[in-house]
KOLGU-4560 file (N, C-alpha, C; in nm, 3 decimals, padded with zeros to 5 digits):
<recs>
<n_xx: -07.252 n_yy: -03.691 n_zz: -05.242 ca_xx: -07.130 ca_yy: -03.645 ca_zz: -05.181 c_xx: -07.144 c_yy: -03.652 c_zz: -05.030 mol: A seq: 1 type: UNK>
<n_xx: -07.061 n_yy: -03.692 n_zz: -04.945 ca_xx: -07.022 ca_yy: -03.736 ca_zz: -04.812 c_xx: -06.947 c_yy: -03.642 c_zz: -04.772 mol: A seq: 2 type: UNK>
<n_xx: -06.982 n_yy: -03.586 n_zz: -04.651 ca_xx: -06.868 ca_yy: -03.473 ca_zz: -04.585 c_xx: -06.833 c_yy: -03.560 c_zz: -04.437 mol: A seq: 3 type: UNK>
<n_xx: -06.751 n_yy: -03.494 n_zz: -04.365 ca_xx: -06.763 ca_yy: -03.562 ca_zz: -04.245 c_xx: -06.657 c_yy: -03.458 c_zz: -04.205 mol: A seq: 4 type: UNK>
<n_xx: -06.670 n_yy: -03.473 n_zz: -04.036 ca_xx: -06.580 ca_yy: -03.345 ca_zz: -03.968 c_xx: -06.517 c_yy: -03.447 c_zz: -03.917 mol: A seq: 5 type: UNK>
<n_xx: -06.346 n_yy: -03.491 n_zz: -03.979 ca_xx: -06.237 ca_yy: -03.602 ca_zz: -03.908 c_xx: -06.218 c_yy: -03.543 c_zz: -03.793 mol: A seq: 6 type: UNK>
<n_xx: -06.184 n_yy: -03.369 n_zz: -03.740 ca_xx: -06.125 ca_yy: -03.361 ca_zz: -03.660 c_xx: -06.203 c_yy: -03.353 c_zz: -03.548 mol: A seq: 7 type: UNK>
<n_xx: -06.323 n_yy: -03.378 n_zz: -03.548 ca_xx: -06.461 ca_yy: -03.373 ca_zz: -03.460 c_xx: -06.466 c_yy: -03.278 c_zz: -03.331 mol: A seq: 8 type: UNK>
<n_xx: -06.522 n_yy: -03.277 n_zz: -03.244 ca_xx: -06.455 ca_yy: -03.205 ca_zz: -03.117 c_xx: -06.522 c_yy: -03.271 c_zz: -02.975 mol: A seq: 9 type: UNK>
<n_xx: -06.467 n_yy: -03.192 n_zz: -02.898 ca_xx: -06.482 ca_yy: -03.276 ca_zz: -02.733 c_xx: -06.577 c_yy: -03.224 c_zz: -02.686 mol: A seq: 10 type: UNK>
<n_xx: -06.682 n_yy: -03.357 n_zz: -02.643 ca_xx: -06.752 ca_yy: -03.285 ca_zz: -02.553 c_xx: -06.712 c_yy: -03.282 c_zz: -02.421 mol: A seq: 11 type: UNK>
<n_xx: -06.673 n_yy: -03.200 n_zz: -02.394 ca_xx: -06.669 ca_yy: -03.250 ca_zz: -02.230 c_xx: -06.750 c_yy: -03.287 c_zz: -02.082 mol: A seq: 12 type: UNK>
<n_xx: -06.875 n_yy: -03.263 n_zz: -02.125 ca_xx: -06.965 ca_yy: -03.347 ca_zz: -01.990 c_xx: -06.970 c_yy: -03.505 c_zz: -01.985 mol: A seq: 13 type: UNK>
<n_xx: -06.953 n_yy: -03.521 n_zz: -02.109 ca_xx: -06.925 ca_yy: -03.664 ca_zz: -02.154 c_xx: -06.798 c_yy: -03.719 c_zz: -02.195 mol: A seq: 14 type: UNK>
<n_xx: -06.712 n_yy: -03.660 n_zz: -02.224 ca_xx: -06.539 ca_yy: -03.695 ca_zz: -02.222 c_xx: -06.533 c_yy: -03.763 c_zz: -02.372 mol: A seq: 15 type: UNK>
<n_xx: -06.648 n_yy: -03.735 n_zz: -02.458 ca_xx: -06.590 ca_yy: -03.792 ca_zz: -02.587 c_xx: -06.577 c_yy: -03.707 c_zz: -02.717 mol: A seq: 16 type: UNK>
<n_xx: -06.522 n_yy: -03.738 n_zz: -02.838 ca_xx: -06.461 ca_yy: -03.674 ca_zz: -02.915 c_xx: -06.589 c_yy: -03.689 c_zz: -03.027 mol: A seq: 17 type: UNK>
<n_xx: -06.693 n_yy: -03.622 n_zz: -03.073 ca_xx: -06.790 ca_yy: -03.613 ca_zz: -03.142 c_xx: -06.723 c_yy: -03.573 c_zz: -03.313 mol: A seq: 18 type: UNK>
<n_xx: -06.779 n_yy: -03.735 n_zz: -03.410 ca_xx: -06.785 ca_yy: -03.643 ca_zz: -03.531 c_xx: -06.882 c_yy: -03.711 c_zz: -03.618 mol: A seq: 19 type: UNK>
<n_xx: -06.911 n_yy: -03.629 n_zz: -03.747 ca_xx: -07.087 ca_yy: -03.673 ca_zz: -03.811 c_xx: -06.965 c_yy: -03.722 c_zz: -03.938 mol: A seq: 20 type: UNK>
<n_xx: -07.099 n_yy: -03.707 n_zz: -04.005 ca_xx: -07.092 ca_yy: -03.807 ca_zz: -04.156 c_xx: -07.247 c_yy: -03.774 c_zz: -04.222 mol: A seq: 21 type: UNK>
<n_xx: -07.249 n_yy: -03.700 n_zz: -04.358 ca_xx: -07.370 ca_yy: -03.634 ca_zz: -04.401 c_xx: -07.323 c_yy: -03.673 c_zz: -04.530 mol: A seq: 22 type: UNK>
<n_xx: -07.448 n_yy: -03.705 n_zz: -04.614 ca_xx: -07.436 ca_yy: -03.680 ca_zz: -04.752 c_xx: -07.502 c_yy: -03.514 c_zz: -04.794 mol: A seq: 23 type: UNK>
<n_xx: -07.559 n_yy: -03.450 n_zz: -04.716 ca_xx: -07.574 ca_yy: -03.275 ca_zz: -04.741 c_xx: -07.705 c_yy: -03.320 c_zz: -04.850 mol: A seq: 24 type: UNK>
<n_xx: -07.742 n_yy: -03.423 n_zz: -04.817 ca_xx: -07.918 ca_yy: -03.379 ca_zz: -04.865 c_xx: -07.993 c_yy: -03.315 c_zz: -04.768 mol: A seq: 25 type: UNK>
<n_xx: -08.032 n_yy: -03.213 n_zz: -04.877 ca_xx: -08.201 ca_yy: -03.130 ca_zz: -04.792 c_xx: -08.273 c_yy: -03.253 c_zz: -04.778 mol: A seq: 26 type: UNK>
<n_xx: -08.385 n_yy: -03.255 n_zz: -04.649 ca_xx: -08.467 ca_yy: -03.365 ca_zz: -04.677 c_xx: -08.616 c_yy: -03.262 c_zz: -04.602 mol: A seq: 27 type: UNK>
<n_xx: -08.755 n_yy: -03.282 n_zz: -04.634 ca_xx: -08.795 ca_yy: -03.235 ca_zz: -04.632 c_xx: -08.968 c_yy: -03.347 c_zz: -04.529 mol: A seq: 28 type: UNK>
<n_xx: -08.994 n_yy: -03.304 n_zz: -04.440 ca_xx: -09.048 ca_yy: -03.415 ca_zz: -04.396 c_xx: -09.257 c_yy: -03.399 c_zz: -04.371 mol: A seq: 29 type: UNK>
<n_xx: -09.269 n_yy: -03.240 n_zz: -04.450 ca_xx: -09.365 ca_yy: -03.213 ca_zz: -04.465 c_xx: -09.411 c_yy: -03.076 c_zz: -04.320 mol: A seq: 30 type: UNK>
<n_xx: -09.282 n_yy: -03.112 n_zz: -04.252 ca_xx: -09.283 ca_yy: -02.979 ca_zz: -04.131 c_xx: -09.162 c_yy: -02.956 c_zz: -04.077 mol: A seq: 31 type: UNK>
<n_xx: -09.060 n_yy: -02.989 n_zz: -04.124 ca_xx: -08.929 ca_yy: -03.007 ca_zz: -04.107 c_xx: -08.835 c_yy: -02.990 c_zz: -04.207 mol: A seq: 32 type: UNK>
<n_xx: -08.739 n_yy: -02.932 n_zz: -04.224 ca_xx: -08.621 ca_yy: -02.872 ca_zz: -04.340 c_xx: -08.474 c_yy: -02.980 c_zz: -04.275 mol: A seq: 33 type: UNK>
<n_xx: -08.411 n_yy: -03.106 n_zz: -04.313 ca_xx: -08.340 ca_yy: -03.144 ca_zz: -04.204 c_xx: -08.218 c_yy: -03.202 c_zz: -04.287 mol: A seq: 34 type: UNK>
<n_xx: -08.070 n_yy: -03.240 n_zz: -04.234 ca_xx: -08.000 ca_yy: -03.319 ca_zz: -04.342 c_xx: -08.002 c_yy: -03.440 c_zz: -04.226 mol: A seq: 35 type: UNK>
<n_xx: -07.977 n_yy: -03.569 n_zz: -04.298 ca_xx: -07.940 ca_yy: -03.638 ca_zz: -04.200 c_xx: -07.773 c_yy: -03.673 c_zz: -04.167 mol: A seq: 36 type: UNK>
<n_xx: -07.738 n_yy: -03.738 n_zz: -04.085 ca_xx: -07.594 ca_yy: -03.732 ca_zz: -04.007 c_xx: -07.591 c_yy: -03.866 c_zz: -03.958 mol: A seq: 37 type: UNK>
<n_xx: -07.481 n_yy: -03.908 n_zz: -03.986 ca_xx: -07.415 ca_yy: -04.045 ca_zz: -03.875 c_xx: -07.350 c_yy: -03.993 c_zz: -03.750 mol: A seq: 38 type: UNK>
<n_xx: -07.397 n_yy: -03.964 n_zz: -03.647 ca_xx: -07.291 ca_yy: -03.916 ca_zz: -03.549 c_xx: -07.199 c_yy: -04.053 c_zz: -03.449 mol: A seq: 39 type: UNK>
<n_xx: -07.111 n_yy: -03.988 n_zz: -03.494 ca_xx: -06.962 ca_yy: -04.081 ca_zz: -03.380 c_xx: -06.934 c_yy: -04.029 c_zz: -03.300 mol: A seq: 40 type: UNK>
<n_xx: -06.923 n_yy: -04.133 n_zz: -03.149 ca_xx: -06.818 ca_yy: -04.046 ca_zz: -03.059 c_xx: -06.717 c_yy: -04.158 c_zz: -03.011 mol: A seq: 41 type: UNK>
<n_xx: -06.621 n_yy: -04.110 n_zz: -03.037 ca_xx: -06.518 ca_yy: -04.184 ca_zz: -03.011 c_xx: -06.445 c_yy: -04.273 c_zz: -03.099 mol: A seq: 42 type: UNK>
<n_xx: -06.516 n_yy: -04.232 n_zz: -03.240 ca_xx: -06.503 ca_yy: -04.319 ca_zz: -03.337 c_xx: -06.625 c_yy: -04.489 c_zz: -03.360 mol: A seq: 43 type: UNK>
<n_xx: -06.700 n_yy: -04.446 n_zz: -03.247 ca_xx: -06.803 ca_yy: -04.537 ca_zz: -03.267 c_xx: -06.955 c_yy: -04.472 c_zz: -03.307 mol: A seq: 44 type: UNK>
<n_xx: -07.034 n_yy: -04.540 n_zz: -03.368 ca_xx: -07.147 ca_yy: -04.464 ca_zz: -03.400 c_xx: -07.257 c_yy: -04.460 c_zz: -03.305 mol: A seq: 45 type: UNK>
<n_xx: -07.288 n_yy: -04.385 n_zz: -03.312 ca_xx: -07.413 ca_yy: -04.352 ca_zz: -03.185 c_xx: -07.553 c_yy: -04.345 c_zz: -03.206 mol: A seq: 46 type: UNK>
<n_xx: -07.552 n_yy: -04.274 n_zz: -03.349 ca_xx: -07.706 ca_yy: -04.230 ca_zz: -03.410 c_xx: -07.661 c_yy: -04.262 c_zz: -03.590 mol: A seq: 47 type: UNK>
<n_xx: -07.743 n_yy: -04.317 n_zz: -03.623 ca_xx: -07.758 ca_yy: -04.335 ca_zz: -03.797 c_xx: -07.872 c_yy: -04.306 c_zz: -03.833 mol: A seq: 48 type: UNK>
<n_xx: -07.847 n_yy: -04.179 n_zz: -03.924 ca_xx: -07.917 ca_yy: -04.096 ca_zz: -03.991 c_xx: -08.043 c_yy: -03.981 c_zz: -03.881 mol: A seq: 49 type: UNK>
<n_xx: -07.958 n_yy: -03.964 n_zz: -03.799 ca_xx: -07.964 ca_yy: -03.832 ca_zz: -03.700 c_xx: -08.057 c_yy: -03.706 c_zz: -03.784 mol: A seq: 50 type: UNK>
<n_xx: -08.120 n_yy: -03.667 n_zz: -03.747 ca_xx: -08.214 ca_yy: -03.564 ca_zz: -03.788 c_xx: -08.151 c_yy: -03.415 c_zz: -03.735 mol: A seq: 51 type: UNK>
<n_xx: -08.080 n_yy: -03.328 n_zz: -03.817 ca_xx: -08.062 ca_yy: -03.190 ca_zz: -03.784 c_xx: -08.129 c_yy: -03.105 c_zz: -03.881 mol: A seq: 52 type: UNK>
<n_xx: -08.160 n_yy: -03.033 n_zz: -03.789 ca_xx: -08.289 ca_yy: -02.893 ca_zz: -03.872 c_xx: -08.179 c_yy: -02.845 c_zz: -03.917 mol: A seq: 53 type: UNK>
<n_xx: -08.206 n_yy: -02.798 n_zz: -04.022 ca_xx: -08.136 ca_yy: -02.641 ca_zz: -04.102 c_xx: -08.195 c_yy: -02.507 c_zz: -04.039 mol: A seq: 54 type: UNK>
<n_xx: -08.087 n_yy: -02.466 n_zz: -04.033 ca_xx: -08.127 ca_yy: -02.290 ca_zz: -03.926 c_xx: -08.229 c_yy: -02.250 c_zz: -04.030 mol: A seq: 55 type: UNK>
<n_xx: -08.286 n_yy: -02.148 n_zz: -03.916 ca_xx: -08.426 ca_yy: -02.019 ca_zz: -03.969 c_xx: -08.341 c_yy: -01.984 c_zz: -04.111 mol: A seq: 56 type: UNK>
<n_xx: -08.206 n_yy: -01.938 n_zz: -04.078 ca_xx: -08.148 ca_yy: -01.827 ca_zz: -04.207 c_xx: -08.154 c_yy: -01.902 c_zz: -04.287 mol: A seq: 57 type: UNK>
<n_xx: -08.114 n_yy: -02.032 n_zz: -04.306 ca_xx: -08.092 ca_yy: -02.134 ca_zz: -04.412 c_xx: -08.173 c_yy: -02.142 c_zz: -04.460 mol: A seq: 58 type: UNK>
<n_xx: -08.291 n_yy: -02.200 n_zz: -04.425 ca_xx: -08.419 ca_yy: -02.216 ca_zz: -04.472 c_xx: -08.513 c_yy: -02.094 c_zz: -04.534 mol: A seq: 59 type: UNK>
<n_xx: -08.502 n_yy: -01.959 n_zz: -04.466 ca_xx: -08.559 ca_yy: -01.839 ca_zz: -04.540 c_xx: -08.453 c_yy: -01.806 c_zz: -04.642 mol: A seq: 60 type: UNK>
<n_xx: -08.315 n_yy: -01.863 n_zz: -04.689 ca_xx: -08.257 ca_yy: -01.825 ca_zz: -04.796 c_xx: -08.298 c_yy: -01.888 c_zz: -04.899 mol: A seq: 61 type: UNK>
<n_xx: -08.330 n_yy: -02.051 n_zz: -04.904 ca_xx: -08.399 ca_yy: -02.146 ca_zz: -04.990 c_xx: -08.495 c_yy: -02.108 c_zz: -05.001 mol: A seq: 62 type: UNK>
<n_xx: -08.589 n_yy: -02.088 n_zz: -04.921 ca_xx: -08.749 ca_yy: -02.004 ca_zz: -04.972 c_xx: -08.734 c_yy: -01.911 c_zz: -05.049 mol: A seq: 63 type: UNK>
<n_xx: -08.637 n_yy: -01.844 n_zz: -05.073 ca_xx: -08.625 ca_yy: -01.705 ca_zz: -05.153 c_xx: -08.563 c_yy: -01.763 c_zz: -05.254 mol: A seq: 64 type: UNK>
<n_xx: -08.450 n_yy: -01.825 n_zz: -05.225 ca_xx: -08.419 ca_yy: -01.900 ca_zz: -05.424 c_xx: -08.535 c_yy: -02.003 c_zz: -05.458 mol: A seq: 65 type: UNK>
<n_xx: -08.578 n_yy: -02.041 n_zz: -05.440 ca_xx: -08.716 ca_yy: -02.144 ca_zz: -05.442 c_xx: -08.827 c_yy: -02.016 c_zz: -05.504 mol: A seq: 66 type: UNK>
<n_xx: -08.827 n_yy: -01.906 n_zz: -05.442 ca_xx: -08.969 ca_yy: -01.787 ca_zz: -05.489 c_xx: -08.882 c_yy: -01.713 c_zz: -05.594 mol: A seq: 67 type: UNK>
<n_xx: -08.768 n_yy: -01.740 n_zz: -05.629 ca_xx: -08.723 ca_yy: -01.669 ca_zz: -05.740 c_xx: -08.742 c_yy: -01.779 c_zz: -05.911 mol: A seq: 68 type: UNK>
<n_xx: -08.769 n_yy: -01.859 n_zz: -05.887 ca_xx: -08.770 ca_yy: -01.946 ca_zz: -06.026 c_xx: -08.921 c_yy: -01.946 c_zz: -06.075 mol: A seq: 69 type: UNK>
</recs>
């Protein structure tokens, strides 16, 4: 499954209109918790398969459903 934010938003130090594209896999890199992302600005792509960490909370919530099975 593919999400993507159409309505993206502005950066403004840079004057362009930022939006991703994720399939919302966990990926796991042996020290890193991350999904990857296509980021666009302007409707052009900039980065393919962009590395974003999943927050502290995110990740200590999965550790806890992960220590519950």
């Amino acid at each position: 499954m593919s999400t993507s934010t159409p309505e993206g938003h502005l950066i403004p130090g840079i004057g362009v209109i930022e939006t991703t594209e994720s399939d919302n896999i966990l990926r796991w890199d042996g020290d890193e918790l991350y999904v990857e992302q296509d980021v666009y600005h302007n409707g052009q792509i900039v980065h393919r398969k962009y590395r974003r960490r999943v927050t502290k909370q995110v990740a200590h919530a999965i550790a806890r459903m992960l220590a519950e099975h």
